[in-house]
C-alpha positions in Angstrom: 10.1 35.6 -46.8 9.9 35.8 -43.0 6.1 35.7 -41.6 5.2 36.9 -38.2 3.6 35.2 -36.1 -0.1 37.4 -35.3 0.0 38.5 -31.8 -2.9 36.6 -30.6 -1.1 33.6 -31.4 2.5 34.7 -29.6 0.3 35.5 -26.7 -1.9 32.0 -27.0 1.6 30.6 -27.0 3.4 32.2 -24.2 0.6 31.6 -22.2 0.8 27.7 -22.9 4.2 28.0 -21.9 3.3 29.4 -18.7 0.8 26.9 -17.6 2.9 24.3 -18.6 5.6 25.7 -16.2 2.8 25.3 -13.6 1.5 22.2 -14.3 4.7 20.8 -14.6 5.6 21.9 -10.9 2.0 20.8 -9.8 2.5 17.6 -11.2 6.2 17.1 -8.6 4.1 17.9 -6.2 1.2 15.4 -6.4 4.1 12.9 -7.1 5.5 13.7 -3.7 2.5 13.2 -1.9 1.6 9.9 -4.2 5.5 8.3 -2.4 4.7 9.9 0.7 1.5 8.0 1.1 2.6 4.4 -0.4 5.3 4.3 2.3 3.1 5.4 4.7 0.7 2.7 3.4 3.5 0.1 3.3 3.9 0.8 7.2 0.4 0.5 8.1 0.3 -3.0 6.2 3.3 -3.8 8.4 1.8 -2.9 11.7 -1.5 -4.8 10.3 0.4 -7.7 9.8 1.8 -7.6 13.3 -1.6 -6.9 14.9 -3.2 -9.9 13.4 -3.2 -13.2 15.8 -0.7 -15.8 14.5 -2.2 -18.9 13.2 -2.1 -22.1 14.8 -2.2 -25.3 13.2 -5.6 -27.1 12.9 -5.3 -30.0 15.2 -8.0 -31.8 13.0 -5.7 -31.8 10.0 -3.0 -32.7 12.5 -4.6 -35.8 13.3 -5.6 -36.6 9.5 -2.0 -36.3 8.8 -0.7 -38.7 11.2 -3.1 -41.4 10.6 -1.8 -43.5 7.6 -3.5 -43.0 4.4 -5.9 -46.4 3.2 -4.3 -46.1 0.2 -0.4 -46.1 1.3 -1.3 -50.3 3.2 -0.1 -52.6 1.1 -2.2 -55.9 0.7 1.1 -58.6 2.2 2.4 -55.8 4.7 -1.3 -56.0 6.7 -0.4 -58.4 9.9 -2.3 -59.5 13.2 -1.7 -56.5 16.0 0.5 -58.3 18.1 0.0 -57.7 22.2 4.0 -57.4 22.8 5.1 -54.9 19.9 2.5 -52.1 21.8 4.2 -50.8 24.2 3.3 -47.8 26.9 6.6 -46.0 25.8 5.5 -45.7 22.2 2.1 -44.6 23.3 3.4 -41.8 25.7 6.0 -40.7 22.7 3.2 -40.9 20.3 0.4 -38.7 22.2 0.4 -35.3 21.7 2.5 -33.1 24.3 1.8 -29.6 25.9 4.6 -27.5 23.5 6.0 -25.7 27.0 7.7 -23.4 24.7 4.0 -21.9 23.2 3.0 -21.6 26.6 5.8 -19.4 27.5 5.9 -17.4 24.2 1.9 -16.8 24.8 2.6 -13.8 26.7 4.6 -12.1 23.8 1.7 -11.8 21.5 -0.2 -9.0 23.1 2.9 -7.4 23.9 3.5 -7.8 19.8 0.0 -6.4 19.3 1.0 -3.7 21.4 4.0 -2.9 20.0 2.5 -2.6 16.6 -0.6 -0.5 17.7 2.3 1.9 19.2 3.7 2.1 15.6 0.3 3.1 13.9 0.0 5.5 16.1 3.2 6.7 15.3 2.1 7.0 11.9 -0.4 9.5 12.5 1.3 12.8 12.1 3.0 11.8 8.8 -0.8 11.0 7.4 -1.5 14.5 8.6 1.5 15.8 7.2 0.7 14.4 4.0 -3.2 15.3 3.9 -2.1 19.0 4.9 0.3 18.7 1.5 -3.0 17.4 -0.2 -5.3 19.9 0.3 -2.0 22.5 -0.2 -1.1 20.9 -3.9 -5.5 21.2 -4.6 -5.2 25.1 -3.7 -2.3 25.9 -5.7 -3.4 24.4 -8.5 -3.4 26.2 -11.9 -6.2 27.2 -13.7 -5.5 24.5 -16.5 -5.7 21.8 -14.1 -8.9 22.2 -12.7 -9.7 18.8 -13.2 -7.1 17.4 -10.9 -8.5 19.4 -8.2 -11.4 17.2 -7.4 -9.4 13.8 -7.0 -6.9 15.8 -4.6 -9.8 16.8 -2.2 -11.0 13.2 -2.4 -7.8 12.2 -1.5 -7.6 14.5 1.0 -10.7 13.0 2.9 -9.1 9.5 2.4 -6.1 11.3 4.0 -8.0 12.8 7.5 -10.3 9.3 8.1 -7.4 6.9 8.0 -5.5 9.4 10.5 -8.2 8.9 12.6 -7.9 5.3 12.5 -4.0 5.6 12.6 -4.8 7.7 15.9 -6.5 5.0 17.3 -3.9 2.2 16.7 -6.1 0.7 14.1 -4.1 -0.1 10.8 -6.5 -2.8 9.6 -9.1 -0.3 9.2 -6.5 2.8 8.2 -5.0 0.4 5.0 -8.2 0.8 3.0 -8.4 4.7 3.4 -4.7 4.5 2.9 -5.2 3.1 -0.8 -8.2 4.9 -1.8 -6.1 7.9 -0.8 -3.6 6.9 -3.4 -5.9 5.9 -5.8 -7.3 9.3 -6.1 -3.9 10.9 -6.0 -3.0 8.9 -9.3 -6.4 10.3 -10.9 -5.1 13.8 -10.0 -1.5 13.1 -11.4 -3.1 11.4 -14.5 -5.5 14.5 -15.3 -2.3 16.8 -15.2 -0.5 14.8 -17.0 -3.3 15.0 -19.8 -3.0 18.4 -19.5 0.7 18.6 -20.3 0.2 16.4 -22.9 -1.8 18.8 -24.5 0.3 21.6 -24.0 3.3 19.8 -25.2 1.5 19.2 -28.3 0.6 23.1 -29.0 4.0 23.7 -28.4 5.4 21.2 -30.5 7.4 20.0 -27.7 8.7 15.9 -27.3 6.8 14.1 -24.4 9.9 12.3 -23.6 10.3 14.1 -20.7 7.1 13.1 -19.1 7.4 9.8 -19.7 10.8 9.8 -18.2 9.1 11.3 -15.1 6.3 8.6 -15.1 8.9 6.3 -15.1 11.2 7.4 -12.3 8.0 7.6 -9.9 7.2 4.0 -10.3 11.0 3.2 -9.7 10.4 5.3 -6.8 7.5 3.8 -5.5 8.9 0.0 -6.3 11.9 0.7 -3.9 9.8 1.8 -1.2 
């Protein structure tokens, strides 16, 4: 015989239904903001990278690699110096010489630095965009996934201090707000997915479709 369901438990159900409508839409959303800010973080590491003075070889190990190693003289090969085989030419082509290229490309660095500090800056209104999104994703969040909400507001203060540093042409000091930013994001897209989870498994529902999901983010986030 057919049993009915009590109506307690078709409302308990419909409602799971309904938050897990929510939480699946709050869970695009906080994956948006997780891509927006790794290629926003991928820039600033750029710029970063550009800022940074280049490095110039150590003319200390310079030196140690032109003198011959003790080890590479053979014992027969040793012989008296002998006066005619030094010559001035070989000591003028062996001494160092002022690289004139260097000296004209010296001038392009800060013009690199500046160039790249232009670029943070330019950065600065798609942090702000994205912290705006942030804070917007926290608010709108469902009842069932109250515990996502306090990552997003962490996030969200990542979000405004890197902008400030991003306002300021500063990358090297914007990166590490940058990645907190998106650490916390994944703690708010990790407790929502819990969530489904569980409401996936009152509903007897497959979870294929959320790992599927999980999956195309990462892809997403590896192309960036």
């Amino acid at each position: 015989r057919d049993e009915k369901l009590p109506d307690k438990e078709i409302t308990a159900l419909e409602q799971a239904k309904n938050d897990l409508d929510q939480l699946e839409q709050a869970r695009e959303k906080v994956a948006e903001l997780i891509k927006n800010e790794n290629k926003i973080e991928i820039a600033t590491g750029k710029a970063e990278k550009m800022q940074k003075p280049q490095s110039k070889p150590d003319a200390n190990q310079a030196d140690a690699a032109a003198k011959p190693h003790p080890a590479d003289a053979k014992t027969g090969d040793s012989k008296p110096a002998d006066a005619t085989d030094s010559k001035p030419a070989d000591a003028k082509s062996n001494a160092p010489k002022p690289d004139s290229a260097d000296a004209k490309a010296a001038p392009a660095e800060p013009k690199a630095a500046a160039a790249a500090r232009e670029s943070t800056k330019a950065l600065a209104p798609d942090q702000a965009k994205n912290a705006d999104a942030t804070a917007q994703a926290a608010a709108e969040l469902p009842q069932s996934a109250q515990d996502a909400a306090a990552p997003l507001n962490d996030a969200k203060g990542n979000q405004d201090k890197a902008k400030g540093d991003l306002q300021k042409g500063d990358a090297a000091n914007a990166r590490p707000d940058e990645k907190k930013a998106l650490a916390n994001l994944e703690k708010a897209k990790d407790a929502i997915d819990k969530k489904i989870g569980d409401l996936q498994n009152q509903l007897g529902q497959p979870a294929d479709a959320q790992a599927a999901a999980n999956a195309d983010l990462a892809q997403a986030i590896a192309k960036a």
